[in-house]
C-alpha positions as CSV (number, residue, x, y, z in Angstrom):
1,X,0.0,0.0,0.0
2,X,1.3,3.7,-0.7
3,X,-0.2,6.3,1.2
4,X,0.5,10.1,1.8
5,X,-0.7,11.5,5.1
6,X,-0.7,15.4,5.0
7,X,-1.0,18.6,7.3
8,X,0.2,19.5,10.6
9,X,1.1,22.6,12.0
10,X,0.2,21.9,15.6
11,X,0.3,18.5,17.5
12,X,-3.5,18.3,18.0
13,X,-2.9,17.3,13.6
14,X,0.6,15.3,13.9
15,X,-0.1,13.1,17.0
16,X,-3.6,11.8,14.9
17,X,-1.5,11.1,11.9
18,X,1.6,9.5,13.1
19,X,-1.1,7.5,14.8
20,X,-2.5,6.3,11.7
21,X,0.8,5.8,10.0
22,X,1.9,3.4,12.6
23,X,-1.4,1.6,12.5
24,X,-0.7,1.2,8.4
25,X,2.9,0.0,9.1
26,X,1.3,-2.2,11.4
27,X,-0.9,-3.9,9.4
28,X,1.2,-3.4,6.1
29,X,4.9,-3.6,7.0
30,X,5.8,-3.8,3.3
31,X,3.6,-0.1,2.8
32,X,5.6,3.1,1.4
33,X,4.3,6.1,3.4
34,X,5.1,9.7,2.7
35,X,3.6,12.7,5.0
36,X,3.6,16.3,3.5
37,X,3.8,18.7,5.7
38,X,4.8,22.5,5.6
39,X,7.9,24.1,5.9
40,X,9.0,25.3,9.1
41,X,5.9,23.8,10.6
42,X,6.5,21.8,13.7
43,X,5.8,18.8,11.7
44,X,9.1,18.9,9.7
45,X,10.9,17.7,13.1
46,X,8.0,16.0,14.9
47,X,7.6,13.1,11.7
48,X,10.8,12.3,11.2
49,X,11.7,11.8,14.7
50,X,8.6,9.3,14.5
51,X,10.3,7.6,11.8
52,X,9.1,8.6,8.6
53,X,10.0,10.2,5.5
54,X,8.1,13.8,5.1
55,X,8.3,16.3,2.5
56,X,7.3,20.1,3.4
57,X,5.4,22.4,1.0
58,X,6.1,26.2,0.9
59,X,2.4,26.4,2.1
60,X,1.2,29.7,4.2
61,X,-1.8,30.9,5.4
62,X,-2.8,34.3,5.9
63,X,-1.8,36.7,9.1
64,X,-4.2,38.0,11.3
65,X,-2.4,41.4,11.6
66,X,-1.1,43.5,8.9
67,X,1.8,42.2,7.4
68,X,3.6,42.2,4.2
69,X,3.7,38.7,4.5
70,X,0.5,38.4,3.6
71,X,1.2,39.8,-0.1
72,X,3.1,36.4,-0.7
73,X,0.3,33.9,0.6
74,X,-1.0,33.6,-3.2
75,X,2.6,32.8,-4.8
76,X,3.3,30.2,-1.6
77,X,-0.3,28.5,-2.8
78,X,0.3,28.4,-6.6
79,X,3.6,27.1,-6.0
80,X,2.4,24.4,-3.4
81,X,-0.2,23.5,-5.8
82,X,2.2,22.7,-8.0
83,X,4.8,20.6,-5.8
84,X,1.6,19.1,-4.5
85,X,0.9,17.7,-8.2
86,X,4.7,16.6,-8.4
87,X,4.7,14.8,-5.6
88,X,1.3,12.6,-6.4
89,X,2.4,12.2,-9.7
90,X,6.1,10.4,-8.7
91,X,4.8,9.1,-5.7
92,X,1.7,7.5,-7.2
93,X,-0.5,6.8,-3.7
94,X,-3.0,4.2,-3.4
95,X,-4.7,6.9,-0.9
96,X,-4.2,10.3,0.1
97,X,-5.1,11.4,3.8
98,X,-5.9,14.8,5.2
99,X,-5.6,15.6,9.2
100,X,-6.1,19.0,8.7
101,X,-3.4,22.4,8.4
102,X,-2.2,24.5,5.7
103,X,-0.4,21.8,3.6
104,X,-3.2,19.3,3.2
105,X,-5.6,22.0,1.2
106,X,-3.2,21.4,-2.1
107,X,-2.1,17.8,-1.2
108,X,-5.7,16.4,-1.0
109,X,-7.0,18.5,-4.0
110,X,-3.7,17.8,-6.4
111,X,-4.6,13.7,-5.5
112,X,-8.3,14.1,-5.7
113,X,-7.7,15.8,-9.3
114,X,-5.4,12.7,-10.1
115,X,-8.6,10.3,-9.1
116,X,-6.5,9.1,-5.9
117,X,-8.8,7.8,-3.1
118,X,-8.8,10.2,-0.5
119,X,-9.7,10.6,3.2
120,X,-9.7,13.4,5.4
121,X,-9.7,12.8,9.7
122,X,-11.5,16.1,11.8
123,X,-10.5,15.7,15.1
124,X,-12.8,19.3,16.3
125,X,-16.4,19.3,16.8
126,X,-16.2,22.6,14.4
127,X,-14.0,21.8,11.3
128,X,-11.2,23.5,10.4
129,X,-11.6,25.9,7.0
130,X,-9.1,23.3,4.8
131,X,-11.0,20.2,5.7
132,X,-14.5,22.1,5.1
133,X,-13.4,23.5,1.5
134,X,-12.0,19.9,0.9
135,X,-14.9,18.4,2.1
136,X,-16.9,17.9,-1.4
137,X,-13.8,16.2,-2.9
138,X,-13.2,13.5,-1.0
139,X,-14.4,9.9,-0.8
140,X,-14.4,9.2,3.2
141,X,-14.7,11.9,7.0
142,X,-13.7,10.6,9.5
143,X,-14.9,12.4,12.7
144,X,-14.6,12.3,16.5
145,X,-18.0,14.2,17.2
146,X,-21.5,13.9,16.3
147,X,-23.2,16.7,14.5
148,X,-20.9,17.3,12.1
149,X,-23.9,17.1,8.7
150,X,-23.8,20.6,9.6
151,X,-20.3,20.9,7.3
152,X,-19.8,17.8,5.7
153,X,-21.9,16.0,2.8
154,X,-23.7,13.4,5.6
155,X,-23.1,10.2,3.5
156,X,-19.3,10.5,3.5
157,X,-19.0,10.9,7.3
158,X,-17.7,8.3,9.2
159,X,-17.7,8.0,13.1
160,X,-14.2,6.8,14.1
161,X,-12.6,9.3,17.2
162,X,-9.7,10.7,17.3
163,X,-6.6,8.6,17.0
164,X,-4.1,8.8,20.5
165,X,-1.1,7.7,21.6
166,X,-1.7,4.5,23.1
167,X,0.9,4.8,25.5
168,X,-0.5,7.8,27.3
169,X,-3.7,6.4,28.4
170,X,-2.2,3.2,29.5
171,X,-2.8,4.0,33.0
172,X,-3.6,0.5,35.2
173,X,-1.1,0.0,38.2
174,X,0.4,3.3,37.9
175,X,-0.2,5.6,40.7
176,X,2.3,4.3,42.9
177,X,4.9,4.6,40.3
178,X,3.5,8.2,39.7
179,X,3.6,9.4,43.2
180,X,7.1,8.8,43.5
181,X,8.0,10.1,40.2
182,X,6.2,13.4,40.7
183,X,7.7,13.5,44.7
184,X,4.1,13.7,45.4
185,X,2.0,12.5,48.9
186,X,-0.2,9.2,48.4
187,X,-2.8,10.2,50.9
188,X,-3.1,13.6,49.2
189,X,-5.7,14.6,46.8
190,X,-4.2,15.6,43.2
191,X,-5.3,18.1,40.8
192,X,-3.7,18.1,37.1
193,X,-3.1,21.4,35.3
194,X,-2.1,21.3,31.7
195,X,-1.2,24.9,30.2
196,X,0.1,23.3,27.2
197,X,4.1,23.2,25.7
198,X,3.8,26.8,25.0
199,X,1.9,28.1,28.1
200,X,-1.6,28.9,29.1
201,X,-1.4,32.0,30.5
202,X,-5.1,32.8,32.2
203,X,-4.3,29.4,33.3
204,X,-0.8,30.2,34.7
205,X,-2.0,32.9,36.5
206,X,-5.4,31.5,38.1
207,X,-3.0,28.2,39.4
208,X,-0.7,31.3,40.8
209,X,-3.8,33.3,42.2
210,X,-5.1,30.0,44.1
211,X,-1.7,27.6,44.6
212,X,-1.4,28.6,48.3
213,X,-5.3,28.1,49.0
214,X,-5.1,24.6,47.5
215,X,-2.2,23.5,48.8
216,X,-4.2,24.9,52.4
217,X,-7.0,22.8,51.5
218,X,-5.4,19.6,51.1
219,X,-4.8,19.4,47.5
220,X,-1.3,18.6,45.6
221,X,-0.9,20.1,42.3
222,X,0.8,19.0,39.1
223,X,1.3,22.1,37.0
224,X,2.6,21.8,33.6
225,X,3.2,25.5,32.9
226,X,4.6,25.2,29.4
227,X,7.9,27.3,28.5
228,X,6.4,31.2,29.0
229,X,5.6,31.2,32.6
230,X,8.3,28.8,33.8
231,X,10.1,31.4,36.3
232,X,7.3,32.7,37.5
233,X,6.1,29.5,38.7
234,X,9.7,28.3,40.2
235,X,9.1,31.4,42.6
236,X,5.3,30.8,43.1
237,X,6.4,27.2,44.5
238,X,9.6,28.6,46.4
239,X,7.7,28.4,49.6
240,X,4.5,25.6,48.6
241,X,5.4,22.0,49.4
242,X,2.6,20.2,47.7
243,X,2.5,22.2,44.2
244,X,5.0,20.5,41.7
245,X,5.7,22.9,38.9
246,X,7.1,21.6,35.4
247,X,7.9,23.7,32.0
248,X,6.5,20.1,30.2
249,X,5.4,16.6,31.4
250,X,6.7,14.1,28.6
251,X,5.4,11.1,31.3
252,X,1.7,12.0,30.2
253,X,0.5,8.7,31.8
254,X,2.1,9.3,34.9
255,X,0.3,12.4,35.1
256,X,-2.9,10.8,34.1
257,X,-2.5,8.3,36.5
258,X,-1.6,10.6,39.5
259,X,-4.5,13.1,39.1
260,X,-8.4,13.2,40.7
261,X,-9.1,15.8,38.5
262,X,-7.8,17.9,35.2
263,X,-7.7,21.5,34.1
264,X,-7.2,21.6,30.5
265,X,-7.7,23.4,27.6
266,X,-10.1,22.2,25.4
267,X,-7.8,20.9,22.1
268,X,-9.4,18.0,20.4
269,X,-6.3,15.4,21.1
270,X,-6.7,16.3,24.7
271,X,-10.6,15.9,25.5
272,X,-9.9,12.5,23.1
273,X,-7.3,11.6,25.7
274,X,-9.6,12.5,29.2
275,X,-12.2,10.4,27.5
276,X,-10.0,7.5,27.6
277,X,-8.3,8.1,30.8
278,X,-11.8,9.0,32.3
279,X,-10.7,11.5,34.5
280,X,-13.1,14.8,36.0
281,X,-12.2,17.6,34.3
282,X,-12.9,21.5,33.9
283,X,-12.1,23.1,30.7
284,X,-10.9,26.6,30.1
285,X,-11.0,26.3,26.2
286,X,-8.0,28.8,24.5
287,X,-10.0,31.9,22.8
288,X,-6.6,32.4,20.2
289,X,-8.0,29.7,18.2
290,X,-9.9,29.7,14.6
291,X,-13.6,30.2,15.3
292,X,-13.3,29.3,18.7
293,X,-13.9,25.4,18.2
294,X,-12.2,24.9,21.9
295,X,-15.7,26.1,23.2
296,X,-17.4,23.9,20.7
297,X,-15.3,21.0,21.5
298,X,-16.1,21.5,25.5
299,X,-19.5,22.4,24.9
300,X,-19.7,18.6,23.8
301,X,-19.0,17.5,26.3
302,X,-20.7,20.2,28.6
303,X,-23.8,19.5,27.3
304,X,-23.6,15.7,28.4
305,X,-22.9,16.4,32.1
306,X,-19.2,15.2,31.0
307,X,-16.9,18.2,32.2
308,X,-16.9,21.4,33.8
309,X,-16.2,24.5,31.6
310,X,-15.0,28.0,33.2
311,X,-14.6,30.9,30.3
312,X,-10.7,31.8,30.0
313,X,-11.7,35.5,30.7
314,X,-12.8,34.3,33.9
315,X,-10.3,31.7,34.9
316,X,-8.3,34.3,37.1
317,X,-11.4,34.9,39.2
318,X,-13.4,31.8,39.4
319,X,-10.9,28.9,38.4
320,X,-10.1,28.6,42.3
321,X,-13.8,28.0,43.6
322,X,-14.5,25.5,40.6
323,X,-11.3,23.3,41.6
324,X,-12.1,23.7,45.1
325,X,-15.8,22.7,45.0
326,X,-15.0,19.9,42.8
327,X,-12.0,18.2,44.9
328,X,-14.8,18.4,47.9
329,X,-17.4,16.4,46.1
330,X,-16.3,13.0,45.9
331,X,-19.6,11.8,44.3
332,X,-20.0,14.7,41.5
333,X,-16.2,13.1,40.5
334,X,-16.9,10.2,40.1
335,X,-20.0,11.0,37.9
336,X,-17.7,13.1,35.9
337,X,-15.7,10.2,35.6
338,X,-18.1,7.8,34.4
339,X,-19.8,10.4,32.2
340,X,-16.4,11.4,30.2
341,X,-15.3,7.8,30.0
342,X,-18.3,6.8,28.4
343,X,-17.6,9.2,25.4
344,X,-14.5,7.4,24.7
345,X,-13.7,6.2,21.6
346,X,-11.3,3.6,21.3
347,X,-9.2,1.8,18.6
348,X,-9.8,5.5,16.7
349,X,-6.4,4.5,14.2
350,X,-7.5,1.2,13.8
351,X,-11.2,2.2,12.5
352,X,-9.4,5.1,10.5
353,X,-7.8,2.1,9.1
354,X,-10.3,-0.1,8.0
355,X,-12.0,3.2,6.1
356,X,-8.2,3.6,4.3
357,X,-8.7,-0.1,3.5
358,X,-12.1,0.0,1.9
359,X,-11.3,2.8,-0.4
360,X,-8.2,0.9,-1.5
361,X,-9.9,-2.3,-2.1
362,X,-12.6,-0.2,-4.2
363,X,-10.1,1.2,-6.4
364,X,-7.8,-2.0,-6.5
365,X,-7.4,-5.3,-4.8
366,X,-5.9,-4.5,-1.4
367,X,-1.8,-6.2,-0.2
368,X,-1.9,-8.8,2.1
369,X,-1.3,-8.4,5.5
């Protein structure tokens, strides 16, 4: 089987995709897979470190503020356009998938125009713009959320989740090892707070604001504050024995496996990963995103009873009470619990998968296994 995977630009895109590459390799260790990705997007170092071959596209898309920058966007799109037809027509795919970003807008049109089978995996509850314009070309959506007629052409959606990394949510017979790798106390109740790699920073600053009432309250914190607010929280902690501050947590499972409850943002990959881990969260959903799909996404699972949300304009103020209240309620926990874990989808790269291996066999009789 040879297949391209395209996009990137932020992990919530890579992570699915090297997810589904590894599940092809898996299945097909004979296949020849190729991602395009676009230059100096994160994905140019993130793939190959995976293990696989990727080829970047001088793809752009358009700045908010004025810039002459802008005035190049056009040339960058003809241009990928055109590598984007060279690189279907030498590699010569069996299938073309799209996980969304700038550089799988020309990639999925170039093999769609080349009558490649394509297939295009939305991890948000509100698409992103490439997959929507993209959306009337392809054969097969894959999707993590219900609702989603409202953009896509109903018969081509699929229900599938969004593909994780499997070792993150591996969590059984791990707290032990977690408390001692976090230096944390077992009898201690333990909240999670993820700012993200680059730094949450109404986040950063309600954990600041309310560190010293937690810890007063009983609570132990794990606070990933991402690489902007890193000194800050080294002298926030200077005199707090129970709040354990780190720039980024690469033991994801650990952290999982520690925590009674979650603050998060509200990015696709990581509500797909609370599901599974079925832990009581509250989500303060980033408002520097495209048309604000972080609310969307936590409204899902707001609407169900699944998760607490608290505005980011009013994390400062009210973040502290939520967390509080919540960590005091042993029984709305666990119904959190149960309600998010019963939105999980599992085996989401394997059901991707099977999709990839129907449009193959339509076209053409499919390897062997």
């Amino acid at each position: 089987m040879r297949v391209i995977i395209s996009g990137g630009g932020t992990g919530g895109h890579i992570f699915p995709a090297v997810a589904i590459a590894k599940t092809i390799r898996a299945q097909y260790p004979d296949s020849a897979i190729l991602f395009v990705g676009a230059l100096g997007k994160m994905e140019m170092e993130k793939v190959p470190a995976a293990g696989f071959e990727i080829v970047g596209l001088p793809i752009a898309g358009i700045q908010r503020r004025l810039t002459w920058k802008n005035l190049l966007v056009p040339f960058k799109l003809i241009a990928s356009m055109w590598k984007a037809r060279k690189i279907v027509h030498e590699f010569k795919p069996d299938i073309a998938i799209g996980v969304g970003g700038y550089a799988s807008g020309p990639l999925l049109r170039a093999a769609a125009g080349a009558r490649v089978k394509t297939l295009i995996q939305e991890q948000n509850s509100f698409p992103g713009i490439t997959n929507r314009i993209l959306a009337k070309n392809v054969n097969t959506i894959c999707v993590a959320y219900e609702g989603l007629e409202k953009y896509f052409p109903k018969e081509k959606i699929v229900m599938t989740g969004n593909p994780v990394r499997p070792e993150v949510v591996q969590l059984q017979g791990k707290r032990e090892i977690a408390c001692k790798h976090f230096g944390l106390d077992s009898n201690r109740k333990t909240l999670l707070v993820i700012g993200g790699s680059l730094g949450a920073r109404t986040i950063n600053e309600a954990v600041d604001v309310s560190a010293e009432r937690w810890e007063s309250e009983g609570l132990q914190v794990i606070w990933q504050t991402g690489k902007g607010y890193v000194e800050q929280s080294k002298k926030r902690c200077a005199g707090l024995k129970h709040v354990k501050s780190f720039e980024f947590i690469k033991e994801m499972d650990l952290a999982y496996a520690a925590a009674d409850a979650v603050v998060s943002r509200a990015g696709a990959m990581s509500i797909s990963e609370l599901c599974l881990v079925a832990k009581p969260s509250v989500f303060v959903p980033s408002p520097n995103v495209s048309e604000d799909h972080q609310t969307k996404n936590a409204m899902a699972l707001v609407s169900k009873q699944a998760a607490l949300l608290v505005k980011d304009t009013e994390a400062k103020e009210c973040l502290g009470d939520v967390v509080s209240a919540l960590m005091k309620k042993d029984e709305q926990r666990v119904f959190l619990a149960n309600a998010i874990g019963a939105m999980a989808q599992n085996n989401a790269a394997e059901r991707i998968v099977e999709e990839v291996k129907k449009l193959v066999l339509s076209h053409a009789e499919a390897p062997a296994i």
